[in-house]
N, C-alpha and C positions, 0 to 999 in steps of 0.2 A: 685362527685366521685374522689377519688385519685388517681393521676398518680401512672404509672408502679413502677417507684424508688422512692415516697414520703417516706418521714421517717416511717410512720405510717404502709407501707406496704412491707418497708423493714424488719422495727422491726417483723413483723407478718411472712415474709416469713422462717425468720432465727429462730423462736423458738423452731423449734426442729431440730436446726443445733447445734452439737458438734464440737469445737477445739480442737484436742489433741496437748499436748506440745510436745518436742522429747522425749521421754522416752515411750508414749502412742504410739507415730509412730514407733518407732524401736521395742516395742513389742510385737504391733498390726497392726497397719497398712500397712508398710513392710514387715512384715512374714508371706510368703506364706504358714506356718506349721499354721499358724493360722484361722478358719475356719471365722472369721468374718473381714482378711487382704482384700487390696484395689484387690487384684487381682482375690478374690474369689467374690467379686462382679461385675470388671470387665469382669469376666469369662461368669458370667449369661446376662450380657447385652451384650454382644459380638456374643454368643449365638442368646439371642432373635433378634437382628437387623439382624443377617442372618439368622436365619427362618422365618422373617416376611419380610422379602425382603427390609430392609431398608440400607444393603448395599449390592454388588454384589457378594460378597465372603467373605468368614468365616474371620474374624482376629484372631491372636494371641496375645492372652491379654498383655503377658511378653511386647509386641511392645509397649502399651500403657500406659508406664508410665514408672518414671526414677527414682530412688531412693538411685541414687546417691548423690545427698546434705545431706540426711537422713543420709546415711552410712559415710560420709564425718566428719560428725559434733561426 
């Protein structure tokens, strides 16, 4: 069996992992006008871990991430 990080099972975990360059992040993944940006999935999981009790209290997505380098560059 392969360990956790062997190459073999990294390659495997990351195949349906996408990079975007910056131009994909300022378009898409920073714009919240965007229905598939980081924050509209943040939204849903922020969501489900306080309805399933996995944290104590709701958060607010906007806290969870910083998009300032994005905006920067």
């Amino acid at each position: 069996m392969d360990s956790l990080f062997s190459p073999i099972v990294v390659k495997e975990q990351l195949g349906g992992v996408k990079l975007f360059d910056l131009a994909a992040n300022k378009a898409m993944a920073f714009d919240k006008s965007n229905p598939k940006s980081l924050i509209g999935n943040l939204e849903l999981t922020a969501k489900a871990a306080a309805e399933f009790k996995i944290i104590p209290q709701p958060l607010k997505p906007e806290s969870l991430y910083d998009d300032s380098i994005v905006k920067s560059l």
